[in-house]
C-alpha positions as CSV (number, residue, x, y, z in Angstrom):
1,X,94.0,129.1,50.0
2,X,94.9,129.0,46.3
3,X,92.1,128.6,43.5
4,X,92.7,125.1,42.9
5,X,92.2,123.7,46.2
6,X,88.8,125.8,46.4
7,X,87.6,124.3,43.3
8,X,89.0,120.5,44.4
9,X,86.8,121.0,47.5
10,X,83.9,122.5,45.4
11,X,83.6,120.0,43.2
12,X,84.4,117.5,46.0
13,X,80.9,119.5,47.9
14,X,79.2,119.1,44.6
15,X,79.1,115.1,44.3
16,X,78.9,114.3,48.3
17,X,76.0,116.8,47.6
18,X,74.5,115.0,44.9
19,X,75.4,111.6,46.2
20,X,73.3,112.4,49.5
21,X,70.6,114.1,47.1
22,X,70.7,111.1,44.7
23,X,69.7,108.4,48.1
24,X,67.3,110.2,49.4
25,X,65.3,110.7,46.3
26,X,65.1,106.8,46.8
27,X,63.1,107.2,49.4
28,X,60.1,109.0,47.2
29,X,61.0,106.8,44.2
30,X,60.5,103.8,46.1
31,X,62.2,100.0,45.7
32,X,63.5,100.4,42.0
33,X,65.8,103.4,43.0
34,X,67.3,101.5,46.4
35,X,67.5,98.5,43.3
36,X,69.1,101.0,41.0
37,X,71.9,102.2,43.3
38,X,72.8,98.2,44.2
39,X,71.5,99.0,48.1
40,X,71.9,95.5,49.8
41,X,68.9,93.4,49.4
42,X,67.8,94.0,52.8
43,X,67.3,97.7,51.9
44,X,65.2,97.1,48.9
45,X,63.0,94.3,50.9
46,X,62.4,97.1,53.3
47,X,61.2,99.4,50.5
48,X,59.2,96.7,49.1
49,X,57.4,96.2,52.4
50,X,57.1,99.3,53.3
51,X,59.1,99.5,56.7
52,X,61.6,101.6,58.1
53,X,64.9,100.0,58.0
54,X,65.1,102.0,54.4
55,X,64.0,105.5,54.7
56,X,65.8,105.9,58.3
57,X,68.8,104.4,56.9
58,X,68.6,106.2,53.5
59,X,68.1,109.8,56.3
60,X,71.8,108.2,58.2
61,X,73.7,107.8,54.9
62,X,72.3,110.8,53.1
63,X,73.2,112.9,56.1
64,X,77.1,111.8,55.9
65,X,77.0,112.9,52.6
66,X,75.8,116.1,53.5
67,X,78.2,116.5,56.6
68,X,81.0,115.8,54.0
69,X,79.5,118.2,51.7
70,X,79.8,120.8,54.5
71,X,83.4,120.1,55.4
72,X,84.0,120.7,52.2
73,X,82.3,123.9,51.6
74,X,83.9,124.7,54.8
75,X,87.5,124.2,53.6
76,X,86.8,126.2,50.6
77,X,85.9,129.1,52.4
78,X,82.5,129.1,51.5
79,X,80.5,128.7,54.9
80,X,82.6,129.0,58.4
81,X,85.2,127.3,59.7
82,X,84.1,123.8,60.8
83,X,85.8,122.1,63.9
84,X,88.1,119.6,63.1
85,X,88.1,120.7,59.8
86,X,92.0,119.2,58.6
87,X,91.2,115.8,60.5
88,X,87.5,115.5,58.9
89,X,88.8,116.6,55.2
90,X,91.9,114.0,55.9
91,X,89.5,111.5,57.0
92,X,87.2,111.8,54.5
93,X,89.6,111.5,51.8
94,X,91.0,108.6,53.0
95,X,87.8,106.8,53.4
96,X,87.1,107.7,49.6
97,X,89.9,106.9,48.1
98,X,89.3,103.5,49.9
99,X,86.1,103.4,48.7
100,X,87.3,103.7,45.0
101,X,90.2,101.0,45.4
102,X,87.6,98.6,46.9
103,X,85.9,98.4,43.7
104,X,88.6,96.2,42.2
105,X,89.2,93.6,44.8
106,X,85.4,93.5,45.3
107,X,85.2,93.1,41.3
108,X,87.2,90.5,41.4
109,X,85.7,88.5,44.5
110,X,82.2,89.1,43.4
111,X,81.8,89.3,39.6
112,X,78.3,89.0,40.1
113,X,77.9,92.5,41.4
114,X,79.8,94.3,38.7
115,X,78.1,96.7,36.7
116,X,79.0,99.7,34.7
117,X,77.2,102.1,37.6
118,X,79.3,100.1,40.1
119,X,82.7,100.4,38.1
120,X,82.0,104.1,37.8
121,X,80.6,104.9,41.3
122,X,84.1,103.0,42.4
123,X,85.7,105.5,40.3
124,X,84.1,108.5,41.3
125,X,84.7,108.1,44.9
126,X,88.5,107.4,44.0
127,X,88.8,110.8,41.9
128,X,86.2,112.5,45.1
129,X,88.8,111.4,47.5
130,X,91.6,112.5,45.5
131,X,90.1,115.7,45.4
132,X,89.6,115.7,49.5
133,X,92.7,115.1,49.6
134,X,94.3,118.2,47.7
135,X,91.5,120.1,49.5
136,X,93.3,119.3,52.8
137,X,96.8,120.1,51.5
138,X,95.5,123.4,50.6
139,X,93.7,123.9,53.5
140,X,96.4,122.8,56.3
141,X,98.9,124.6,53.6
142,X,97.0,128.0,54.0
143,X,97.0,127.3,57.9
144,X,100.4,127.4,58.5
């Protein structure tokens, strides 16, 4: 695979990394973090009162972070060849880039929500998937 699509899924590793880093520290930093990262106000009741609904979903959605992380790394060349690997790295891109385009529709249909952190975490996932995606062309490139 060439250079550029090791460093595309690198630096896609890198933020699915910190992303699944970033929610789980909410689980030590209690209710203001799940506030911080806009979790839905069900999540940050939890955290208020102290029941499970947040840490065991904070573990679920941290973890498919860290599974997308390891696709990535995978792709890269980095660990072993995962199974699946062109149909998770496709999938995964597409599901980010979705992610990123939902933040204008969503901005628009709930202006209450916006927020600088939600404009750029809209953003981030768009220019993530984006980089899943060239992963993938390099990857199923490099495996014909």
């Amino acid at each position: 695979m060439n250079s550029k699509g090791i460093i595309a899924l690198s630096l896609g590793a890198a933020i699915s990394a910190g992303t699944g880093i970033a929610h789980m520290s909410c689980i030590f930093l209690g209710p203001a973090c799940y506030k911080a990262q806009l979790a839905p106000p069900v999540i940050v009741r939890s955290a208020v009162d102290g029941t499970l609904l947040a840490p065991v979903g904070t573990v679920l959605i941290s973890s498919l972070f860290f599974a997308c992380a390891i696709f990535a790394a995978s792709g890269a060349g980095f660990i072993k060849k995962m199974p699946l690997l062109s149909l998770a790295l496709l999938t995964i891109a597409i599901l980010c880039v979705l992610r990123g385009l939902a933040t204008i529709p969503s901005s628009y249909f709930f202006p209450e929500f916006v927020s600088t952190f939600s404009l750029l975490a809209g953003f981030i996932w768009f220019v993530t998937g984006c980089l899943y995606l060239y992963g993938f062309y390099c990857v199923r490139k490099a495996s014909l």
